[in-house]
C-alpha positions, 0 to 999 in steps of 0.5 A, spaced: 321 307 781 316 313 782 308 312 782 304 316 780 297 318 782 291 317 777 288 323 776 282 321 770 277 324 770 272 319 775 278 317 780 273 320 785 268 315 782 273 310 783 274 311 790 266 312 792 265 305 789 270 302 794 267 306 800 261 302 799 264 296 800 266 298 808 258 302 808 255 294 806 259 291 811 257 295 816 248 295 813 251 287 814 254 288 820 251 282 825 245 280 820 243 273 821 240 267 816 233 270 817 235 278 816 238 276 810 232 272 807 226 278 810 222 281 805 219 288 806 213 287 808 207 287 802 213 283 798 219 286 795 227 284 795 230 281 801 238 283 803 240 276 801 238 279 793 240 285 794 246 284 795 247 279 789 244 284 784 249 290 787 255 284 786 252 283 779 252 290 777 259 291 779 260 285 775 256 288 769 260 294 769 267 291 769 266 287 764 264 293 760 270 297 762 274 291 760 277 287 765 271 284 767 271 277 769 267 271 765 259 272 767 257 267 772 251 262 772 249 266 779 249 273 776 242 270 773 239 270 780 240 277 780 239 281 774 234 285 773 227 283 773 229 276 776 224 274 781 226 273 788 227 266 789 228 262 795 235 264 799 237 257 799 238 258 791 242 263 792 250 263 794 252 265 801 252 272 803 259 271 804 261 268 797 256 275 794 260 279 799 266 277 796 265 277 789 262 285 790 269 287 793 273 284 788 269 287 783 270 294 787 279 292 787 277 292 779 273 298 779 278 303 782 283 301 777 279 301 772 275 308 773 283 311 776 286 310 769 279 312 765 281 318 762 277 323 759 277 321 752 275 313 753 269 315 759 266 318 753 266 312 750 259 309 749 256 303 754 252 300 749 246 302 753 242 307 755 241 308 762 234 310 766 238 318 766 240 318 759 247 317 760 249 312 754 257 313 756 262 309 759 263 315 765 256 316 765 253 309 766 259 308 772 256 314 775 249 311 774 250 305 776 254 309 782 248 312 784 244 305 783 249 301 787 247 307 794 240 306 792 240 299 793 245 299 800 240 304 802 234 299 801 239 294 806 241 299 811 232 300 812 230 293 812 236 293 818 232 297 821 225 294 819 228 288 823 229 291 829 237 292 828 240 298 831 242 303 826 250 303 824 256 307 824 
């Protein structure tokens, strides 16, 4: 039985949301307890809550495309404006790895199969940039997610790490 290839309108989308799992891997690469626990200087997010509020979104979108998995307690940890706590509270870097990657298999199927007709469909919320659609908060929430492994991909640099390929 013949396949066919997803041709949606966000089946690029879908593949750059699976690219960032193999660019968090390699922000991530090496990263010890201590990196993952290191503030920027003058307080802000460590890598450790980084990496739980970008596995969260992806949750968070899933669930609104409609396939998600049931919210979980840690979910909480991450959200916005949740306080960056002690890394000890928080799931092990390997656990939020794991759960951003899943989401990111979801994702690809989910977003391929949109077609243009459902991404117009409304989200429920308003993003920052105005997009209130199912295709538009993927796309913010795209540029949400390389925002955040940006920030990781620095504080790597801040800890002495050399810079990643």
């Amino acid at each position: 039985m013949p396949t066919t290839t997803p041709t949606g309108p966000l089946v690029d989308l879908a593949r750059r949301f699976r690219f960032n799992e193999s660019l968090l891997s390699s922000v991530t690469d090496g990263f010890s307890p201590e990196d993952w626990a290191a503030a920027p200087p003058g307080g802000g997010n460590n890598p450790i809550w980084i990496m739980g509020h970008i596995a969260t979104s992806r949750r968070f979108l899933t669930r609104h495309l409609g396939q998600g998995a049931p919210e979980e307690p840690w979910e909480r940890l991450f959200g916005m404006g949740s306080k960056v706590q002690d890394p000890a509270a928080y799931p092990s870097p390997a656990s939020l790895r794991l759960a951003f990657q899943n989401s990111g298999k979801q994702l690809e199927h989910l977003l391929s199969e949109l077609d243009a007709e459902a991404a117009a469909k409304p989200f429920g919320t308003t993003f920052p940039d105005g997009s209130d659609t199912l295709g538009g908060g993927a796309s913010f929430l795209y540029m949400h997610e390389v925002y955040h492994i940006g920030q990781i991909g620095i504080l790597r640099r801040m800890r002495g790490r050399p810079g990643f390929a």
